[in-house]
N, C-alpha and C positions, 0 to 999 in steps of 0.2 A: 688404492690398496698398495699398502709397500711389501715388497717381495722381498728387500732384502735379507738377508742373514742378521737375526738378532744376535749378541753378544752371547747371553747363552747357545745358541745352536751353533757359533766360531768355537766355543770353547770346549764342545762338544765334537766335532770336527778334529780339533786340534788332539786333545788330546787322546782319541783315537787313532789319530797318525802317529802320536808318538807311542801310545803299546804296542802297534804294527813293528813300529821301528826295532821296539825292544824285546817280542817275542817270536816275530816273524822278519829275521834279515834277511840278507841277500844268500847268506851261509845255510840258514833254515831253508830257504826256498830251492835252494839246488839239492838240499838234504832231500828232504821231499820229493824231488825229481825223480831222484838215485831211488828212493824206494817204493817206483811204479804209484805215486800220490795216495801212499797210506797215513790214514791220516794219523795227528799226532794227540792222544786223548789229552794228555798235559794241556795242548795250545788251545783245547776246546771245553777243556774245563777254564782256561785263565779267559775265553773268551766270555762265557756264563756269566764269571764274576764278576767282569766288568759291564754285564747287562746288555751284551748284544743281542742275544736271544730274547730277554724278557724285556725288552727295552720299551714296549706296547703292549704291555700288561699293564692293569690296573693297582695302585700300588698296593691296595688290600689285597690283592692275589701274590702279592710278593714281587710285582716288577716295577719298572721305572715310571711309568704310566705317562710316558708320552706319545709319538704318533708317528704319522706316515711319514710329516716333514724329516722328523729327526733320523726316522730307520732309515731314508735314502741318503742322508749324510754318510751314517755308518758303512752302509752298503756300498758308496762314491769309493770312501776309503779302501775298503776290504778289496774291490774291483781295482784297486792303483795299486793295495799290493801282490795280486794274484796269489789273494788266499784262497788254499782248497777248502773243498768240501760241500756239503749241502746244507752251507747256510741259510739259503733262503726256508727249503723246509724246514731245518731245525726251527727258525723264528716262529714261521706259520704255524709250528708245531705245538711253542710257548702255552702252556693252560692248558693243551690237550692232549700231551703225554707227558708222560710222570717224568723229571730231572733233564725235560726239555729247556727248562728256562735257564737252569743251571749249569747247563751244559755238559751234565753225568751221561744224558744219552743222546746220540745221535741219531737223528729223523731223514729220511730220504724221502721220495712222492716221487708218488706215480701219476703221470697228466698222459693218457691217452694210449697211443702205442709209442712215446717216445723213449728212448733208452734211462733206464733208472743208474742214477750215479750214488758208485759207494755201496751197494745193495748190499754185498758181502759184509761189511761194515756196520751196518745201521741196525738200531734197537727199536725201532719201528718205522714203518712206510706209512709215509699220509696219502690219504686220497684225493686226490682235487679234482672235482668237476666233474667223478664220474663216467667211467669211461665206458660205459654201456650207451652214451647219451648220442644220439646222430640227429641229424638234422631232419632225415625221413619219418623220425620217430613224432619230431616236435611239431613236424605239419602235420601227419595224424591226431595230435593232442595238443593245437599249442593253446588251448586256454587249462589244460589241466597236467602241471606238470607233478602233483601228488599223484598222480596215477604212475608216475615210473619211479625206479629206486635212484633217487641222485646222492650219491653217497659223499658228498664234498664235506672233507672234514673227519672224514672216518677214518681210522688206523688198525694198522694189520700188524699186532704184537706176537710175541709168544710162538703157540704154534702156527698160527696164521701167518706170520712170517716167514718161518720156515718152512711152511706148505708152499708161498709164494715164490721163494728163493731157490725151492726144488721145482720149480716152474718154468724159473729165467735160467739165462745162459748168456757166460761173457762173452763182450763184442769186443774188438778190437776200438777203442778211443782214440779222436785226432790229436788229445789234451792227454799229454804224459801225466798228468794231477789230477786225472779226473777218471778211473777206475768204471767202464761201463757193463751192465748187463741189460736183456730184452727179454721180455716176459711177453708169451702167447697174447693175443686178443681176449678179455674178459678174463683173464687170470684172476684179475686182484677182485674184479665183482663175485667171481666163482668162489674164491675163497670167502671174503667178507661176506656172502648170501648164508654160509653155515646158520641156521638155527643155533639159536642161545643153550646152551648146555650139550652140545653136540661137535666136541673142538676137533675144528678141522683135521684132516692128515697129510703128511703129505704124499699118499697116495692120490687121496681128491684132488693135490693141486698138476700133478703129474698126466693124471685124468682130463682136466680141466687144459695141461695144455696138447695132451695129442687129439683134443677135439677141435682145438683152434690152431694148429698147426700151418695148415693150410695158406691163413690169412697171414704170416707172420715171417714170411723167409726173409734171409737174413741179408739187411740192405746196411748203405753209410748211413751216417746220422741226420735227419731232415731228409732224405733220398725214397723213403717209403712211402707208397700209397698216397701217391700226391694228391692236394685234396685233402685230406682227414682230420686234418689239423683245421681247415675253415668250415669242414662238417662242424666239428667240438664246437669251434665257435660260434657256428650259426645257431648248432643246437642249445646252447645254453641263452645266446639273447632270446631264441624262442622260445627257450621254457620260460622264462620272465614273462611274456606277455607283452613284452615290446609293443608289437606292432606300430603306429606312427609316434609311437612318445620316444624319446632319449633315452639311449641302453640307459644311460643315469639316469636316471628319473628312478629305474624298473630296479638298479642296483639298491636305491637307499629306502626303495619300499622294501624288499624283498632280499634281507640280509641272508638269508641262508641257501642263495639261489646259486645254480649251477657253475656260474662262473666267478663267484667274488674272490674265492683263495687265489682261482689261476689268475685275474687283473693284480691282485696285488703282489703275486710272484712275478706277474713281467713287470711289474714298475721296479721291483725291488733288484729284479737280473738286469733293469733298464741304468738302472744305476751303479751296478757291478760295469758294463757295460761304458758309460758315462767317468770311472774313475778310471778303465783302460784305457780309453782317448786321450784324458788328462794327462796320464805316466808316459803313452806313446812320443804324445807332442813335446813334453819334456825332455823327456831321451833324446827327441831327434833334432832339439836344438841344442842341446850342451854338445849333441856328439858334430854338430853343425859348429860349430864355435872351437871344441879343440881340433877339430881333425884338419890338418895343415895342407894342402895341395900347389906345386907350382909356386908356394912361398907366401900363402894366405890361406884361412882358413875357408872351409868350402862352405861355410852359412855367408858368402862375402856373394858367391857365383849365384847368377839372376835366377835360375834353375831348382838349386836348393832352397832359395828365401821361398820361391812361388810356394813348392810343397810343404816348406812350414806353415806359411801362411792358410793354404787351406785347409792345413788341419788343425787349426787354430778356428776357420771360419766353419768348418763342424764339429767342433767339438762346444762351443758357446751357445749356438742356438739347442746343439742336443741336451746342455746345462736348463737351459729357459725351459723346455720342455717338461723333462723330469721334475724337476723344482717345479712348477705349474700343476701337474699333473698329481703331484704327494700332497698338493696342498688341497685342491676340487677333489679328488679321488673321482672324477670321470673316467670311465672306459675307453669312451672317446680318448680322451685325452692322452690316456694311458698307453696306447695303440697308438698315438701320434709319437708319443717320448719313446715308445719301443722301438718304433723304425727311423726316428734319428740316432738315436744313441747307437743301435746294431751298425747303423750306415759308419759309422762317429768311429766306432771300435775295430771294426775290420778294416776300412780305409786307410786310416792313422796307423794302425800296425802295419799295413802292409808298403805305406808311405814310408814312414820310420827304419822300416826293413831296407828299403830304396836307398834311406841318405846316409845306412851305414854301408852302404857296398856288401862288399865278398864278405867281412866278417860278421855282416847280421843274418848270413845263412848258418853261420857255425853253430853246433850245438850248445856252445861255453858261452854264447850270446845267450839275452832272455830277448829279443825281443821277437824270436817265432815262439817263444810262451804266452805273448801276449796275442798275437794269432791265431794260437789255436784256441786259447781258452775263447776268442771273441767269436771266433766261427762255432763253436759247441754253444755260447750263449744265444748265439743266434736265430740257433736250429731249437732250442727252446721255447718252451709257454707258448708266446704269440710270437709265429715267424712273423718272415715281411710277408708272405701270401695273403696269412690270418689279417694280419693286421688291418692289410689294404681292403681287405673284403668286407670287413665293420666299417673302416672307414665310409668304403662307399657305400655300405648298408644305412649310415649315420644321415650320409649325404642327402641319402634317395628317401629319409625317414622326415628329412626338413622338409620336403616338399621344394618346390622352386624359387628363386629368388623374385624380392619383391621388384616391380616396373619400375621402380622409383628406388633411389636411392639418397639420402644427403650426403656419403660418403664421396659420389661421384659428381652432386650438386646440381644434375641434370636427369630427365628421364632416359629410361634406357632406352636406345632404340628401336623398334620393329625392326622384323627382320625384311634385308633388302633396304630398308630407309639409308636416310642421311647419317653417318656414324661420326 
């Protein structure tokens, strides 16, 4: 199987790098800064056009009708240039609210109790995965998960939105570009449970959040209710009916199941994630090459090659990943390219920060933008907790290795034997 990049998916690449170039500069980006990351409707309507949103749409519905490979391309990009906003929902969004493809509205989502970005801003919130869903729930029922409401895919427009919004309350964000609020426990289910002809208010959503108050004081981002996040997860392989078969197996039966929007938001943040490491590692070798010291540039001293080097050696396997990953659409896999790219993206920035010295603290640097955006990507979809916890769910789902292997050419030992 060749993995490479075909000439259309380079030239698809490329010239995505270049409308970044040409509609989101260096000048745009610190614009942006300056105004707490509101975002810019112009740049999100030129993004529509150019089919980032609807880019995995079928072309009969009006998009480009290609796929995971090519969205992670775009997404690599977008992530290198630390574009805001809530792209990934807006995409997920595509075919499911109106001027989502086009980029006339923008889509935010809601995944669990984690902070919704942009909310103030957004023309609708998607719902992913349901966040009434627990893992408690799913061993009570895991061969029936019709029996509970998984709302993945749902959106909360209009006054539903506005019920929701008079719910949440801003937080303070680590990402100057990324504008946060938090919404009660069950907010977005309380609203979205309204009966059909009976539109919410936002008295109900007010309602809805001083009865979950309790559950929801006000923490950093990923610092809440440790655990919760590998509940969601666990709860959604168990609503599939997992049991010893592969999450995959259980996703390509069961397309409408609890967790497919959230796997395909973390490959696609895995990838945002993935074009951060790539810009980080960049930066820290051009700024390793000019910056002069003692009468040689400091990419010369053994100190600085090493830390290029290793962020060079994760940022490539995190490339293999992803790319692997958009191509099987395995969860597994997905969950493996999440927690390289995460490791890939905060490393490398905080490396890169390292080899510019005192001026990669200054504010007039970008590259604690690239920090913080990678520590908020992080603390999304699938943390490393989540991730690790499928993983080893995955692990303990294969059963044990076989006695024998050819890979090793000899049987494996007993234990205590001769090794």
């Amino acid at each position: 199987m060749d993995f490479q990049l075909s000439d259309d998916q380079r030239a698809l690449r490329s010239g995505m790098r270049d409308l970044l170039g040409a509609v989101f500069d260096r000048d745009r980006l610190r614009a942006a800064v300056e105004r707490d990351g509101a975002l810019d409707r112009s740049l999100w309507r030129e993004l529509g056009a150019a089919g980032f949103f609807a880019l995995r749409l079928p072309e009969d519905e009006g998009g480009v009708g290609l796929g995971l490979p090519e969205a992670v391309l775009l997404f690599e990009e977008a992530g290198r240039a630390l574009l805001p906003g809530p792209l990934v929902a807006t995409h997920l969004a595509a075919g499911r609210v109106k001027g989502a493809a086009e980029g006339e509205a923008v889509v935010t989502a809601v995944d669990g109790m984690l902070p919704v970005a942009h909310l103030a801003e957004a023309d609708a919130v998607l719902l992913v995965g349901g966040e009434a869903v627990r893992a408690r729930e799913a061993r009570q029922a895991p061969q029936a998960p019709e029996a509970r409401e998984l709302p993945d895919g749902r959106t909360l427009t209009g006054e539903a939105l506005r019920a929701f919004l008079a719910a949440a309350r801003p937080v303070r964000s680590m990402d100057p570009l990324t504008p946060l609020h938090r919404a009660p426990a069950g907010a977005a289910a309380a609203v979205g449970r309204v009966p059909t002809g009976r539109p919410p208010t936002a008295e109900g959503g007010r309602a809805a959040s001083e009865r979950a108050r309790a559950d929801t004081d006000r923490a950093p981002v990923g610092s809440e209710h440790p655990g919760a996040d590998t509940e969601r997860v666990a709860g959604a392989v168990a609503c599939t009916g997992v049991g010893a078969d592969r999450v995959a197996g259980a996703v390509a039966r069961t397309p409408a199941h609890a967790g497919r929007l959230r796997f395909e938001a973390a490959l696609l943040t895995a990838a945002e994630q993935l074009g951060g490491a790539v810009r980080t590692t960049e930066a820290a070798v051009q700024h390793a090459r000019d910056r002069e010291q003692f009468g040689s540039p400091i990419g010369s001293f053994q100190a600085v090659k090493h830390l290029c080097a290793d962020m060079l050696a994760r940022t490539e396997p995190a490339r293999a990943a992803v790319y692997a990953a958009a191509v099987t659409g395995d969860p597994l896999e997905i969950a493996a390219a999440k927690l390289l790219a995460d490791e890939a993206a905060v490393r490398n920035a905080r490396d890169c920060l390292q080899i510019h010295g005192g001026m990669g603290f200054t504010w007039e640097a970008d590259v604690h933008l690239h920090l913080k955006r990678a520590w908020l990507r992080a603390a999304s979809w699938l943390t490393g907790a989540a991730a690790e916890e499928l993983l080893a769910a995955g692990l303990g789902a294969a059963g044990p290795l076989p006695r024998s292997s050819a890979a090793y050419g000899r049987p494996v030992p007993e234990a205590g034997g001769e090794g």
